[in-house]
ZAMARGU-4260 file (C-alpha; in steps of 0.2 Angstrom, whole numbers, plus 5000, padded with zeros to 4 digits):
<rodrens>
0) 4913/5699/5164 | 4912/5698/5182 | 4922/5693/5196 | 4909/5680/5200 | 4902/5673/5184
5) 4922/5669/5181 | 4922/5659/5196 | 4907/5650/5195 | 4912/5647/5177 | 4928/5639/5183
10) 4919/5630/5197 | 4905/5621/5185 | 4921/5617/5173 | 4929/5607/5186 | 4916/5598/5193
15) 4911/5591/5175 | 4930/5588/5172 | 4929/5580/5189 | 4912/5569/5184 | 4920/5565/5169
20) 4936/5556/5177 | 4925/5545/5189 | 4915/5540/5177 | 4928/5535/5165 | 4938/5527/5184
25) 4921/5518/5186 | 4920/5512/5169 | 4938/5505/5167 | 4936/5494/5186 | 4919/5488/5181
30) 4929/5481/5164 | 4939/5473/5175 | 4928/5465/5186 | 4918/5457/5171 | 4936/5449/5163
35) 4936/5438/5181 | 4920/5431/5178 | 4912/5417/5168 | 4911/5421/5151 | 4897/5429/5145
40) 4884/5423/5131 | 4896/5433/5119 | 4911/5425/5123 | 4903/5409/5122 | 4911/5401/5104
45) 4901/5388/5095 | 4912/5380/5089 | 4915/5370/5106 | 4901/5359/5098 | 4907/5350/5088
50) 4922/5346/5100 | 4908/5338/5112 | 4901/5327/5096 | 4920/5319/5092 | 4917/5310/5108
55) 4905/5299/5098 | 4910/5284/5085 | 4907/5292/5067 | 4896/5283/5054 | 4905/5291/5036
60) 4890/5293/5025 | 4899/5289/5008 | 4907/5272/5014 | 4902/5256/5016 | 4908/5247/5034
65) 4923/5236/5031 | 4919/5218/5030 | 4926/5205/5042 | 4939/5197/5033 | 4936/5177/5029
70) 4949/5164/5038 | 4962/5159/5023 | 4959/5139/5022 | 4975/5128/5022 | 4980/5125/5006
75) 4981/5109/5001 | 5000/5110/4996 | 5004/5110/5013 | 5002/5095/5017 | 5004/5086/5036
80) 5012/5071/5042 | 4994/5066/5043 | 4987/5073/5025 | 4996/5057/5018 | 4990/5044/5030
85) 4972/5050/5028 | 4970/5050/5009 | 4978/5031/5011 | 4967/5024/5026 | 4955/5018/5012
90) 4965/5008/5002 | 4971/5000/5017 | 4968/4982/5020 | 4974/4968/5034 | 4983/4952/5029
95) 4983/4935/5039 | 4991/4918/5034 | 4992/4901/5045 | 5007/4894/5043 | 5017/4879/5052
100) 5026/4894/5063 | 5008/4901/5067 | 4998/4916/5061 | 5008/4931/5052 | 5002/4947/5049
105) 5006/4961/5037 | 4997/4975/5028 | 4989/4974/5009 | 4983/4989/4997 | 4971/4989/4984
110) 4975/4991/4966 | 4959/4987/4959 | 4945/4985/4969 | 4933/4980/4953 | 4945/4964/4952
115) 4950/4960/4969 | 4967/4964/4967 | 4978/4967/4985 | 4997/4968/4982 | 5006/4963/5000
120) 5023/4958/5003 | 5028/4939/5000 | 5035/4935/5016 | 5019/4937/5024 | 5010/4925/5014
125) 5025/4915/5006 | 5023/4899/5018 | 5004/4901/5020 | 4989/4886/5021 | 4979/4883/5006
130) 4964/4893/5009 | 4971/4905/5026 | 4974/4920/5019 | 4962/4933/5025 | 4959/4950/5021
135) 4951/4962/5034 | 4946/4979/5027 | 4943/4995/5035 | 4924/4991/5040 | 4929/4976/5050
140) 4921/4963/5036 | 4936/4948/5032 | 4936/4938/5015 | 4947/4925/5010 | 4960/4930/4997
145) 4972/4918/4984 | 4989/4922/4980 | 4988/4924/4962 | 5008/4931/4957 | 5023/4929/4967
150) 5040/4941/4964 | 5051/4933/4979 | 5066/4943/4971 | 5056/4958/4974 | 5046/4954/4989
155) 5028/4958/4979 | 5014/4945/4979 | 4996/4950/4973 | 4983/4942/4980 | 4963/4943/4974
160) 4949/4942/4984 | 4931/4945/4981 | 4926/4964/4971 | 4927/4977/4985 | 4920/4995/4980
165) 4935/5003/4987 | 4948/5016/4979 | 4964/5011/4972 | 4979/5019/4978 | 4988/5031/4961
170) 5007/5026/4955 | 5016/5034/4941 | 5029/5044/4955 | 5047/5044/4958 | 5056/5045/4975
175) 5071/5058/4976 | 5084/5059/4985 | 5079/5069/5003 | 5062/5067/5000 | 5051/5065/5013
180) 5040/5049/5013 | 5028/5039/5023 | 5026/5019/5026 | 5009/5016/5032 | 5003/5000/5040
185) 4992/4990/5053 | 5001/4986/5068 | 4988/4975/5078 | 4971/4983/5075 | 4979/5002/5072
190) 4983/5010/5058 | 5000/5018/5059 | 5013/5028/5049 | 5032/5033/5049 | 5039/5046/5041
195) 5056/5047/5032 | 5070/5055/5021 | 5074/5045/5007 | 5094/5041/5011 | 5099/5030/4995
200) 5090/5023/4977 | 5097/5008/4969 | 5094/4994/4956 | 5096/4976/4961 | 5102/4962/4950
205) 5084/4958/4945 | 5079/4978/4940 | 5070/4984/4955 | 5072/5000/4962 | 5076/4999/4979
210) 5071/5013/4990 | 5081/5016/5008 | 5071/5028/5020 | 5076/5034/5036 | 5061/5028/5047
215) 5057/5014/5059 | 5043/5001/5052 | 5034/4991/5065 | 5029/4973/5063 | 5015/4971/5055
220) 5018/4984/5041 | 5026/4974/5030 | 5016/4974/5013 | 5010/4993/5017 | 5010/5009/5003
225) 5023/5020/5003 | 5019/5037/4999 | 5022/5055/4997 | 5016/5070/5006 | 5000/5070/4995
230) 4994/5051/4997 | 5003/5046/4980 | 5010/5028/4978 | 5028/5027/4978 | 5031/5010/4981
235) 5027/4995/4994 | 5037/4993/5012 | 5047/4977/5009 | 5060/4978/5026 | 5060/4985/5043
240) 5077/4988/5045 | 5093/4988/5035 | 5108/4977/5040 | 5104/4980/5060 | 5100/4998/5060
245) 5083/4998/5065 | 5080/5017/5059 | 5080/5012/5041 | 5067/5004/5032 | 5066/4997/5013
250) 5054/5000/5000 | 5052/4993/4983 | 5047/5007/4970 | 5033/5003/4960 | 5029/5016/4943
255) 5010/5014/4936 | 5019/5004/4923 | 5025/4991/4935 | 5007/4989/4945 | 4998/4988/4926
260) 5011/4972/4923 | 5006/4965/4939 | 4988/4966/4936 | 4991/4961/4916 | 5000/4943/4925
265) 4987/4940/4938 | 4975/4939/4925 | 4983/4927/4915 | 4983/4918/4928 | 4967/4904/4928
270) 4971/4901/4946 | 4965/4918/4951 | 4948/4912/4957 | 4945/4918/4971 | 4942/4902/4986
275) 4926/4905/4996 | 4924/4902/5015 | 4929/4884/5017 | 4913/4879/5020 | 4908/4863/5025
280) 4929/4862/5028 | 4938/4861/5039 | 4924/4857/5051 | 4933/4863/5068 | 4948/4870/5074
285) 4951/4858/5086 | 4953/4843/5073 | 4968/4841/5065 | 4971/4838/5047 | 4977/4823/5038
290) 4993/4828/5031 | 5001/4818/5020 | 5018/4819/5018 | 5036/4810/5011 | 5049/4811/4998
295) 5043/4810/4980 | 5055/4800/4966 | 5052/4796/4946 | 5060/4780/4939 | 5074/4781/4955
300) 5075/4800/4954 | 5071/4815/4966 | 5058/4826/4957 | 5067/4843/4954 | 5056/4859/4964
305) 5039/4864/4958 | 5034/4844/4952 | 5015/4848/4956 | 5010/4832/4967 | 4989/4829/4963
310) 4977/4821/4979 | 4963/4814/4977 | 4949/4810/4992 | 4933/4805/4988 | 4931/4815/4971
315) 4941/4830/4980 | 4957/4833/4972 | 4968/4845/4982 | 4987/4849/4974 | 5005/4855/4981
320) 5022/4856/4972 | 5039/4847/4978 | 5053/4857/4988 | 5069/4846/4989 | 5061/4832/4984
325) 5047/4831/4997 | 5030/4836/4997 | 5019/4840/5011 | 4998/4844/5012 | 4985/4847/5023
330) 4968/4840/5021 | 4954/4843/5032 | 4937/4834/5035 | 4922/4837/5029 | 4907/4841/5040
335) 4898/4826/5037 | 4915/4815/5041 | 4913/4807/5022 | 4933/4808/5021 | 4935/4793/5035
340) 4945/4779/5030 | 4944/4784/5011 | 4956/4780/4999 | 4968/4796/4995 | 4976/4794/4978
345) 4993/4802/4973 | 4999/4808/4953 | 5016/4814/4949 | 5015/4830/4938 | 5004/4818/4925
350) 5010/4803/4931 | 5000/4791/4943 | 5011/4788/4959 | 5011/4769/4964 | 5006/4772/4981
355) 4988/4776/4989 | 4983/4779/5006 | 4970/4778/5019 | 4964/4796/5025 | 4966/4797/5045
360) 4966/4814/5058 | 4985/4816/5061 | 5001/4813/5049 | 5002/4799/5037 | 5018/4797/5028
365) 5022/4790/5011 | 5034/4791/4997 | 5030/4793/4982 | 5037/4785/4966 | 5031/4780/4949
370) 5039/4770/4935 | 5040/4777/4919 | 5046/4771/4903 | 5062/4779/4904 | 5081/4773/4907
375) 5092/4781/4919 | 5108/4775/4913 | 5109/4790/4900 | 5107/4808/4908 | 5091/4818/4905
380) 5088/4831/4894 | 5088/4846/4905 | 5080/4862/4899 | 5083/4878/4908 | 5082/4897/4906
385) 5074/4913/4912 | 5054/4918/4909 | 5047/4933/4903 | 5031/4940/4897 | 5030/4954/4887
390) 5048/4959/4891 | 5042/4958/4909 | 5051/4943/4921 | 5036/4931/4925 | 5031/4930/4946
395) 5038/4913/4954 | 5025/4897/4953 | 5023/4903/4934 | 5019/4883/4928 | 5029/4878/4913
400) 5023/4866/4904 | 5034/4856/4892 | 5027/4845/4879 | 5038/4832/4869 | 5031/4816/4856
405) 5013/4820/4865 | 5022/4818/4884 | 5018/4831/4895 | 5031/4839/4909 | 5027/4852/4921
410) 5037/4866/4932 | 5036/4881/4940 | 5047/4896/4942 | 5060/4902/4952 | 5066/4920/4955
415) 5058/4919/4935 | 5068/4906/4928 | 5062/4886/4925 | 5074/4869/4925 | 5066/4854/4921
420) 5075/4838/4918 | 5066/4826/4903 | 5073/4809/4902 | 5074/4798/4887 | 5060/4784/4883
425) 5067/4766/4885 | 5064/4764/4866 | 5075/4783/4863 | 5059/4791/4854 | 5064/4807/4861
430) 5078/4808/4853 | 5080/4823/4841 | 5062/4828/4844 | 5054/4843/4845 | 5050/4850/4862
435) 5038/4865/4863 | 5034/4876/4880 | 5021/4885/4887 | 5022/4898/4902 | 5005/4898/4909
440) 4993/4897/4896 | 5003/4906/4884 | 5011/4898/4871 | 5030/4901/4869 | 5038/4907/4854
445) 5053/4897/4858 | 5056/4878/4853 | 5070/4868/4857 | 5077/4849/4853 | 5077/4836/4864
450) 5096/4831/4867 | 5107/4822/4879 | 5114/4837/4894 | 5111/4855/4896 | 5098/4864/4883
455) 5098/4881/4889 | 5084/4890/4881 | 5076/4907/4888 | 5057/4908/4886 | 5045/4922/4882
460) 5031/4926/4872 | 5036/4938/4860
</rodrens>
C-alpha cells in the first residue's frame, strides 16, 4: 500500500472516531437536560389517582351506614326528689275544720275512693263543728266530710266523704333505718314535700310504730303520706318537730294490714253517712248559733265523759257527748227562721233531762239533771276495761252500750278503753244481774255481774 492511501485511511478513521465521541458528548448533555424538566408522559405514574380520590368521603359498598344511636330513657329505679311527690299528688286532698280557735288546716289521702275514705291526722279535726269538715281535692271541687274512727293515741282519724274517682295511695312497706323518705303536704294552696333520713323506729305503749325523719314539716301538712322514693305509702306525718328540734319530723307507720282495719272499723260504723251541704242551715255566716251549754248530773252526780247529751228543736234532733261533766252544742237556724222561740228539749244518754229551753241567737246556759230510780247512798257498779275488735284496739268515740234488767247505759272510748259507772235501782233489782255489752253494733262476747265497786272486764268480739 501506498504512502497516501495509509494516510487518508488514518485521516477517515479519526474523523469517525472523532463523530463518534460528539455524538456520544451530545447524547449524554441532552440526557441531562431532559432529567431537569417536567416529567414526561412516561414518567407520569398512575397510580397518583387514586391519591387524588382519598380526598373524597368513601361510601363501603358491603356495609350498611351506622344508625344514630337512640337517647337511653331514665329508668324508672332512679327516682328524683320529685318522682315520689308526683305519683302522690293525686291521692292528695285538703282538710278544713272550724273550731272555737278558728279554722285549722291539714292535709288528707285517699284510701279508697269508691267509699269515700280520707285518713288525716286527729288534731286537725279533733275539736271540729258538727258538719265543718271539708275536703278540697286536686281540681278545686270541696265536699263535706265525717269523721267516722278516731285513734288519739296514734294521731289517725278517717274521715268519709262522698265517692270520688280517684286512686288510692299503696301500703304494705317498711321504713329502715337511713332510708330516705318524703312527707308530702299542702301548705296554703301548694302542694309541698320534705325529704329525709329515717334517724330512729320505735313502738309506743299502744303498738304503733313510730317513725323519726330528719326533715322539716310545715304547718299544714300534718295528716299528709309519707312515702318512699317510688310513691309507696309508708306511713302518715303525725308531728312537725321533735322535742324542739325543728329538723325532725314524726310519722306513724301504717302496713296494708293496718289501713285494711281502719277501713274494716269505719264501716262498722252506722255513723259513717256521709253529711250533705247544710243546706237550708246555717242560713248565714253572720248569725250566730244557739249554743246551748252547762254542766250535766244524774240523780246528784256528774255524768262520767262520752254521756251522749240528745237536742231536740222542732222535730230536729242534734247530739254531743259530755267532757268533764259539761256539754256544749251549736245549733244554727233554719232558712225560713222556724227555730225561733221553739222549745229545745234535752235526754241524758236514754234518760229525759228535766230542763227544756227556748232556742234564741247567742248562748243559752242550762244544767242538766234527771232523776232516776237509783240511790246514791251505795256506790255504783263501775265497769271498765279495754276494747278491741278483731284483736285490733277500737278508735276513740267507739259507743259502748251497756244493757242490764232491760236498762240501757251508754259510753264511748278513750285511747280504746270504756268506764261507765251503773248505779243500783232504789228497789236493788240490779243486784246479781246479768249485764251484757255492745261495742258499736257488735255484740260482745263478754258478760259480766252487776256488783257493788270495780268490775273490770275487757271487751272484744272474739
Amino acid at each position: 500500500m501506498s504512502t497516501y492511501q495509509t494516510l487518508w485511511q488514518k485521516l477517515v478513521l479519526a474523523v469517525l472516531t472523532l463523530l463518534l465521541v460528539v455524538s456520544i458528548l451530545v447524547t449524554a448533555c441532552g440526557g441531562k437536560e431532559k432529567a431537569t424538566q417536567a416529567p414526561g408522559p412516561l414518567t407520569t405514574p398512575t397510580v397518583t389517582v387514586p391519591t387524588l380520590t382519598l380526598t373524597e368521603t368513601p361510601t363501603p359498598p358491603t356495609l350498611s351506614p351506622t344508625p344514630t344511636p337512640t337517647p337511653t330513657a331514665t329508668p324508672t329505679a332512679t327516682a328524683t326528689a320529685n318522682d315520689p311527690f308526683l305519683k302522690v299528688l293525686p291521692s292528695l286532698v285538703k282538710v278544713t275544720a272550724q273550731t272555737s280557735e278558728g279554722t285549722v288546716e291539714g292535709t288528707g289521702f285517699i284510701v279508697d275512693g269508691n267509699k269515700g275514705y280520707i285518713l288525716t291526722a286527729t288534731h286537725v279535726v279533733a275539736n271540729a263543728y258538727s258538719d265543718s269538715i271539708k275536703i278540697t281535692l286536686r281540681n278545686g271541687v270541696s265536699q263535706l266530710a265525717t269523721s267516722v274512727a278516731q285513734w288519739s293515741a296514734a294521731d289517725i282519724t278517717m274521715l268519709r266523704t262522698e265517692a270520688v274517682d280517684i286512686p288510692a295511695i299503696s301500703f304494705g312497706y317498711q321504713a329502715t333505718l337511713g332510708q330516705e323518705l318524703s312527707a308530702i303536704g299542702i301548705v296554703g294552696d301548694s302542694y309541698t314535700n320534705t325529704a329525709g333520713l329515717v334517724k330512729e323506729i320505735q313502738k309506743d305503749n299502744a303498738g304503733w310504730i313510730i317513725v323519726t325523719i330528719e326533715a322539716q314539716a310545715e304547718p299544714g301538712m300534718s295528716g299528709g303520706p309519707v312515702v318512699d322514693q317510688y310513691g309507696n305509702g309508708i306511713g302518715i306525718l303525725s308531728l312537725g318537730s321533735v322535742g324542739g328540734d325543728e329538723n325532725t319530723t314524726i310519722a306513724i307507720a301504717l302496713s296494708k294490714e293496718d289501713v285494711d282495719v281502719i277501713i274494716a272499723f269505719a264501716e262498722a260504723q252506722k255513723t259513717a253517712t256521709p253529711t250533705p251541704w247544710p243546706t237550708p242551715k246555717p242560713t248565714t255566716n253572720q248569725m250566730p248559733p244557739c249554743r246551748f251549754q252547762g254542766t250535766v248530773q244524774l240523780n246528784g252526780s256528774n255524768v262520767p265523759d262520752g254521756t251522749v247529751i240528745t237536742v231536740t228543736v222542732a222535730g230536729d234532733i242534734y247530739s254531743t257527748t259530755t267532757i268533764a261533766s259539761k256539754y256544749s252544742i251549736d245549733i244554727y237556724q233554719l232558712e225560713d227562721m222556724s227555730y225561733n222561740g221553739q222549745i229545745a228539749t234535752f235526754k241524758i244518754g236514754s234518760y229525759t233531762a228535766a230542763q227544756t229551753a227556748t232556742w234564741q241567737y247567742g248562748l243559752v246556759k242550762v244544767n242538766l239533771s234527771t232523776t232516776k230510780p237509783t240511790t246514791m247512798q251505795m256506790p255504783p257498779c263501775r265497769f271498765q276495761g279495754t276494747v278491741q275488735l278483731n284483736s285490733y284496739n277500737v278508735p276513740d268515740g267507739t259507743v259502748i252500750t251497756v244493757t242490764i234488767a232491760g236498762d240501757t247505759y251508754i259510753t264511748t272510748t278513750v285511747n280504746s278503753t270504756y268506764r261507765i259507772d251503773i248505779y243500783n235501782l232504789v228497789d236493788e233489782s240490779y243486784a246479781g244481774k246479768a249485764t251484757t255489752f255492745k261495742i258499736g253494733s257488735y255484740t260482745a262476747a263478754q258478760t259480766a255481774i252487776w256488783q257493788y265497786g270495780l268490775v273490770k272486764l275487757n271487751l272484744s268480739n272474739g
